[in-house]
Structure formats: structure tokens, C-alpha cells
N, C-alpha and C positions, 0 to 999 in steps of 0.2 A: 415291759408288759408283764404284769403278775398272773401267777396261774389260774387266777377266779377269772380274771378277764379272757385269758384264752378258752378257757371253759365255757365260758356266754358266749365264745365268739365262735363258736365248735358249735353248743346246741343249736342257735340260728341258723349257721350255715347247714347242720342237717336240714331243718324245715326246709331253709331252700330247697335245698336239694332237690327234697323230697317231694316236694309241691312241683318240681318240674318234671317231672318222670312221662314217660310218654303214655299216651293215652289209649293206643292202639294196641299195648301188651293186653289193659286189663280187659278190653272188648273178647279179646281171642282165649282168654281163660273164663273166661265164663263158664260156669258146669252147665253139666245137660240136667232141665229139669224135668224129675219127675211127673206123672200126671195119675200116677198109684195114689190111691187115697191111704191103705195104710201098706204095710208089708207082712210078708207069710205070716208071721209070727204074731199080729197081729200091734207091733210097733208103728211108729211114726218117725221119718225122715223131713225133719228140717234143714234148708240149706238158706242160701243169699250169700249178700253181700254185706258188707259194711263201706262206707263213704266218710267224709268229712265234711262237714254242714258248707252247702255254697261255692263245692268242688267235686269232681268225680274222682279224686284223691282216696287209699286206702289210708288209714290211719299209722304214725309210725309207731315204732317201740310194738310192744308183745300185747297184745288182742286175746281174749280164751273166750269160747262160751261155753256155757258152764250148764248140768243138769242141778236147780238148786236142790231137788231131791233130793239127790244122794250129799247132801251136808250134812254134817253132823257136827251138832251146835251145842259148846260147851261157855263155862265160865270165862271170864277173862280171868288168862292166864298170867299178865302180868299186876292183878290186884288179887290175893289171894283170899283175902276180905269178900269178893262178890261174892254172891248166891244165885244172883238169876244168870241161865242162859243168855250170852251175850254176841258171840264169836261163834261162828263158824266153821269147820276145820275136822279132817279124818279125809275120809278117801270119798272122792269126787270123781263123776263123769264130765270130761271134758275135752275140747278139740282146738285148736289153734287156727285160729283165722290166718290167714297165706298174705306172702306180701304183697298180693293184687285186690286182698279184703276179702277173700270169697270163706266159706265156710261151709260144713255140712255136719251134721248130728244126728243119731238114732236115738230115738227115745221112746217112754210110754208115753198111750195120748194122756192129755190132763196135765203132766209133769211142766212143770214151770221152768223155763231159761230166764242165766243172766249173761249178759254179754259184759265181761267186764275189763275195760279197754286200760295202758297202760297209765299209770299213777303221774299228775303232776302236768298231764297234759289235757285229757280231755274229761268232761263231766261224764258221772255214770249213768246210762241211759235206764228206762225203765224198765222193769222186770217183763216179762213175755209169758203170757196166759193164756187159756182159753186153746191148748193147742190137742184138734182133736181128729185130725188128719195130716199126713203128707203136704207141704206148701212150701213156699218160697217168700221169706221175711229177709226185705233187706233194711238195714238198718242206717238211719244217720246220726252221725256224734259230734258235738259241738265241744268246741274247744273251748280251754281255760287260759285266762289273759295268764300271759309271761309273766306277770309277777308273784304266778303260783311257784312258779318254780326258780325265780329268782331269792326266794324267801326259800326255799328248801336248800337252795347253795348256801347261803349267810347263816342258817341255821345246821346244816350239814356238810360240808367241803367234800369230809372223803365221801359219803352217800353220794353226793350230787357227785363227784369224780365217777364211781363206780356206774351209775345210772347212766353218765353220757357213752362212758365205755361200752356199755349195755346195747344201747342206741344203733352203735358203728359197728357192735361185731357179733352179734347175735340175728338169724334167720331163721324166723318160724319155718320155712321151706325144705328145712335139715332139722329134724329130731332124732334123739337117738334114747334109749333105756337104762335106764339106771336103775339096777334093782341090789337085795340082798340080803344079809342076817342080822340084827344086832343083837348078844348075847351079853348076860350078865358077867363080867370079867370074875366076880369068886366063885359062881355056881356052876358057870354053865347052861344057864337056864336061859330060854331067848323072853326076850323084853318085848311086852305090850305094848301100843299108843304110843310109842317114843315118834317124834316129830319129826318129818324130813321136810325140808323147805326148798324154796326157789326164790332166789330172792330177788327184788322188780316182778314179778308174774304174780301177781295179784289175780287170786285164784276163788278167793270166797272170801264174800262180807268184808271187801276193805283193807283186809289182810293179806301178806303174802302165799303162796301155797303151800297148805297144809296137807301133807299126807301121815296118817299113823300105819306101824308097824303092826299087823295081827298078832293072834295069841300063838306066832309061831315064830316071830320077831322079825319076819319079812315083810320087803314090801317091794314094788314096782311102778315106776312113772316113768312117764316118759316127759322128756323138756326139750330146748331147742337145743345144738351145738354151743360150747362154750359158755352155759348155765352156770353158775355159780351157786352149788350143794352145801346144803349145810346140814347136820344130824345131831340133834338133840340141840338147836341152838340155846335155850336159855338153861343148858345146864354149866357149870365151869371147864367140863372134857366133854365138850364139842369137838366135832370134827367136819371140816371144811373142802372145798377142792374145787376145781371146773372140769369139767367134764367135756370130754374132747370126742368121744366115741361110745358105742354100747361100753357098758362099766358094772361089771358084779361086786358089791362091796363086802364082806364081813368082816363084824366090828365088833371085837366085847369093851364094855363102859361100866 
């Protein structure tokens, strides 16, 4: 048996898996909801659930929702040619849906959510507007037929390798922080907007999560245990890791 096939035969049996989970965990995590219409500060608390279209199932792999607010929308960075605003990407407000699907967010009223669920499995649902009080939005997500991701193995081995890894050993339910400096290695000077990623955590517009470094070369996110970091990926000295625990990095590049 070759390892594409043990790979298809791994992602399956997660879905099983997962589809058989018992039903009485996610009844008893249910959050208490609010019935505040906004808070002190005059913010809004969004919370729910998320489901699987046709199951009381939480969806697997990594879930964020996302304040699209705070995006910040640049060129695509891998056609140097563009000019319009394309992508997405800089520092984002965002939360990790739990492995029972539940969620909760602060935010201004008006401000727009995306819920934007793991890559390759389910379609992305539509944006969330009009929000101008305190409520409770749960959401359902429909899946993409298996040959989404059949066609990402045949076109990517190790990706599709890495992704199912992802799958088995990553739990939104344990995050931890990864913060830090990156300096310029002849000056000393710390580095603006240098990229720090997570990669599967599709965090804005499509793409994986984008956070940049301020004009002090710091930066701070948080991801789930055993993330997979990458810093400055599309430069040649990148630097990479998983991350096991909180983690202060400083880097000069």
C-alpha cells in the first residue's frame, strides 16, 4: 500500500471519526447567552455555533472568525505586476471556533464577520452584516465533495501530507502565543510588515494567516498547539518551527 493511499485512507477515517462523536458533549457546552444588547463600552458580543449542513456535527480542522475590519488589503504579493488591491493580510481580530463549534467575539456594531472554515473541506459561507447589537448567529457549513481534496493530494503530496497531520494533531481548545522582534541583521533596525503565517489557518480572503510586524518589528498572535510558524515566508531566509508552548522569538534577517 503506497503512502497517497494510506493518506486518503487516514483523511476518511478522521471524517468518520468525527462524524461519530457524541452528541451530548456539545449540548453541555453550549455558552450562556447574553440578552445585553450592546456592552459598557458600547461594543457588540457575537457568539453561536457553527454545525455541518444535515448534522449536529462541529466542523473539523481549524474554524476562525474573523472581524473583516480590521484587514488590511494589499497587492498580490506573489504578482509583483499587480496594482489593485487584492489580498488581504496585516493584523486581524479573530477567535477560534472550539472543537464543539461554539464561538464568541467582541466587536463594533456595523463591523462585518467572516467565518472562514478549514481549506479543502468546506465551502466559505457568507459574509455577516447588518450587526448592530449583542445576538446569537449560528451558523451551517456545507461541505465540498472529496474530490476537492483528492486533487490537492495529486497536485501536492507533501501539502496534502502536512494538512492531514494538521487534522490529527492540532486543537483549537489549546492555544498558546507566539510573539517577538525581527531586526534587520546589518543595522539593527527592527523590520516593518514582515509576514508571519500559519499555515492551514486560513485567516483572510482565502489566504493563509497573515499577521505583519509594526514599525517596532513586533508582533503577537496567538494559534492553536503545534502550529506550524513561518516568518518572512516568501523571502529566501525564512524561518520556520512548530510551536509547542508560549514562544518569544527574536530574529535579525
Amino acid at each position: 500500500m503506497n503512502t497517497k493511499t494510506l493518506l486518503t485512507i487516514c483523511l476518511i477515517t478522521l471524517f468518520f471519526l468525527f462524524s461519530c462523536k457524541d452528541k451530548t458533549q456539545s449540548i453541555a457546552l453550549e455558552p450562556k447567552q447574553t440578552t445585553d444588547l450592546e456592552n459598557i463600552d458600547g461594543s457588540i458580543t457575537i457568539q453561536g455555533r457553527v454545525t455541518i449542513k444535515g448534522t449536529n456535527k462541529s466542523p473539523l480542522g481549524i474554524t476562525t472568525m474573523n472581524n473583516k475590519n480590521q484587514w488590511f488589503f494589499t497587492k498580490d504579493l506573489t504578482k509583483p505586476s499587480a496594482t489593485k488591491k487584492k489580498i488581504a493580510l496585516g493584523e486581524n481580530q479573530r477567535v477560534f471556533v472550539n472543537k464543539e463549534g461554539y464561538y464568541r467575539i467582541t466587536i463594533n456594531k456595523n463591523d462585518t464577520l467572516a467565518l472562514i472554515p478549514a481549506p479543502y473541506l468546506y465551502k466559505q459561507p457568507k459574509l455577516i452584516t447588518g450587526l448592530t447589537k449583542s445576538k446569537v448567529v449560528n451558523i451551517v457549513l456545507e461541505a465540498l465533495p472529496l474530490e476537492v481534496v483528492r486533487d490537492f493530494e495529486k497536485k501536492s503530496p507533501l501539502g496534502y501530507n502536512a494538512f492531514v497531520n494538521q487534522l490529527k494533531d492540532i486543537d483549537t481548545d489549546t492555544l498558546v502565543t507566539v510573539s517577538g522582534t525581527i531586526y534587520n541583521k546589518d543595522s539593527s533596525s527592527p523590520l516593518k510588515n514582515i509576514p508571519v503565517t500559519t499555515s492551514f489557518v486560513s485567516n483572510t480572503d482565502g489566504v493563509s494567516t497573515f499577521h505583519l510586524t509594526d514599525k517596532y518589528g513586533q508582533f503577537t498572535i496567538k494559534v492553536p498547539k503545534n502550529s506550524h510558524i513561518v516568518i518572512n515566508g516568501m523571502a529566501k531566509n525564512y524561518n520556520d518551527f512548530v510551536v509547542k508552548n508560549d514562544t518569544i522569538i527574536n530574529l535579525n534577517m
